[in-house]
N, C-alpha and C positions, 0 to 999 in steps of 0.2 A: 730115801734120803730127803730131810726138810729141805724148802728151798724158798730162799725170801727174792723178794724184786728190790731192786734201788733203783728208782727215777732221780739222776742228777743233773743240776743246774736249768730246770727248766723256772729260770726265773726273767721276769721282766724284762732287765736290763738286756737280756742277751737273747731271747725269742719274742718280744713284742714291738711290732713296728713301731714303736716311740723309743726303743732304748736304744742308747749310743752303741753297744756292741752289736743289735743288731743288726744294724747298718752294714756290718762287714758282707752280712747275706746269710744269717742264722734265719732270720724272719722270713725271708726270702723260699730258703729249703724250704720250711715249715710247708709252708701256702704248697708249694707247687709239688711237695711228696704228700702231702694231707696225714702228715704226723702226727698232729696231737690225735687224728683219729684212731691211729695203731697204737699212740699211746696208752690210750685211753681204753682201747680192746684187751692190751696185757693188762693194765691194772684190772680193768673188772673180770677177766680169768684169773688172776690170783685174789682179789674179792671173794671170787665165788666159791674159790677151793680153802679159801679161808687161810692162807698162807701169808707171811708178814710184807709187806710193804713201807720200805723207808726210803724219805726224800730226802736229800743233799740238797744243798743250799749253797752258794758262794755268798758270802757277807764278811764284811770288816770292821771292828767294834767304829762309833760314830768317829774316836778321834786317830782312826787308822793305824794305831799304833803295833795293830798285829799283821799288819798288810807288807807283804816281801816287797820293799820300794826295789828291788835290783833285780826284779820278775822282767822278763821281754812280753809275758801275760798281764797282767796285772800289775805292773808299778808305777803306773800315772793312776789308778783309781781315784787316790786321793784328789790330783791337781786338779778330776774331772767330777768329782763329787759323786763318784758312782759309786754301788754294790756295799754302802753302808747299812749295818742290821738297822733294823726297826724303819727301813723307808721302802716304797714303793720297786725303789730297784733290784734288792734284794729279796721279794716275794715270789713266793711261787707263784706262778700266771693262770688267770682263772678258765684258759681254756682246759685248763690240766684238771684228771678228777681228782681233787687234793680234797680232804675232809677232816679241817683243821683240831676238831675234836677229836678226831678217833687215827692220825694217821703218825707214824712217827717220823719227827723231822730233824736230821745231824746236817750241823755248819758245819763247814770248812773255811780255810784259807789259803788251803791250796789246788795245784790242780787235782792233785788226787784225792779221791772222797777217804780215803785210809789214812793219809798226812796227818797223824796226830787228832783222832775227832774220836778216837771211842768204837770206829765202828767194829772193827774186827774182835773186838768184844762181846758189843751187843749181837752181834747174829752168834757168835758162841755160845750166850746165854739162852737164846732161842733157840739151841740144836739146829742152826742152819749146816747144813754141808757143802749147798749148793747153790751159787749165785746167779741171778739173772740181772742183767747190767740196762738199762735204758740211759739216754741222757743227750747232753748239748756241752759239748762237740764230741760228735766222732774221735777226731784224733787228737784232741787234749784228754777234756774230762773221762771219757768213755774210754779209751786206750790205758790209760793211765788208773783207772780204776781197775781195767780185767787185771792189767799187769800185777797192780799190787794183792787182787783177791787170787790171784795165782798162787802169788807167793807168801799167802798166809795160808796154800793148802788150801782151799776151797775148788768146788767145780765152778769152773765160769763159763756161761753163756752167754752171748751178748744180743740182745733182740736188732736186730739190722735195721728194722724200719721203723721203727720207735727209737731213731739215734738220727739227730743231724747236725751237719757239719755248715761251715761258712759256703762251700760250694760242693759239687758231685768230687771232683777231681780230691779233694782232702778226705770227702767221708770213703770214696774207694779204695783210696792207699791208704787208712786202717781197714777195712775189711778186706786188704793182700795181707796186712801182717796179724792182724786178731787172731787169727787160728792156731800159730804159733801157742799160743796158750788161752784159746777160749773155743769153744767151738759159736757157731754161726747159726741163729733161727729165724724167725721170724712172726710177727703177732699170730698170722694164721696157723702156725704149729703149736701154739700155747691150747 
């Protein structure tokens, strides 16, 4: 069975100590589980086996007009000037191996990477079967992606430690409920 990777939200605003979401303690995880380094290990195992690799994005066009104001996530964006496309907040962070020529990149505007972006198309176009999930947060983005790639019918796995949360306590209660419908691995089993 094909199997693509999605690395989600690992953007600026929300993993790099100068963004305001990081602040909650995204940045924080990062540093002290050495994330981008297992990030960074799954991507170059699926590099290597030459299998697809797509990154998800949070962005909201500049004049926010597609941005859910009635989100308990996301709906002060605007008031804070964050995770607008074409700015700094919305980039993928360069500790990530991101290779802007050759990688494929789906926005969102929601928390799920499936919310309307196309994707469960595109890996249908690409004979994907079978999903391997990375990303930021744990129990937003990353829960909320298995969930929907469950329910388009695909295999889901979730890479555990190429995924961080605000603190341990939130990324541990999605890995009691992920198995529910993903199973659980880790960079080293890639």
């Amino acid at each position: 069975m094909k199997k693509a990777l999605l690395v989600i939200d690992y953007i600026n605003e929300i993993v790099d100590a100068n963004g305001k979401l990081a602040a909650k303690g995204y940045a924080g995880f990062i540093t002290e589980h050495d994330t981008f380094t297992k990030l960074n290990t799954t991507i170059d195992a699926f590099r290597k086996a030459g299998d697809p690799i797509i990154f998800v994005r949070l962005a909201f066009n500049p004049a926010y007009t597609n941005q859910p104001k009635t989100s308990s996530v996301f709906g002060k964006a605007h008031e804070f000037g964050i995770l607008a496309d074409g700015t700094w907040s919305s980039e993928i962070n360069s500790a990530v191996d991101y290779r802007k020529e050759a990688d494929e990149v789906v926005v969102k505007t929601r928390v799920s990477a499936f919310h309307e972006t196309g994707l469960t198309d595109l890996l249908r176009k690409k004979g994907v079967g079978e999903v391997y999930i990375t990303g930021v947060a744990t129990d937003l983005a990353v829960e909320a992606a298995a969930r929907s790639a469950h329910d388009n019918d695909f295999v889901v796995k979730v890479v555990t430690d190429a995924c961080a949360a605000a603190n341990q306590q939130d990324h541990e209660k999605s890995l009691h409920v992920l198995p529910k419908f993903a199973q659980l691995v880790t960079s080293a089993d890639l």
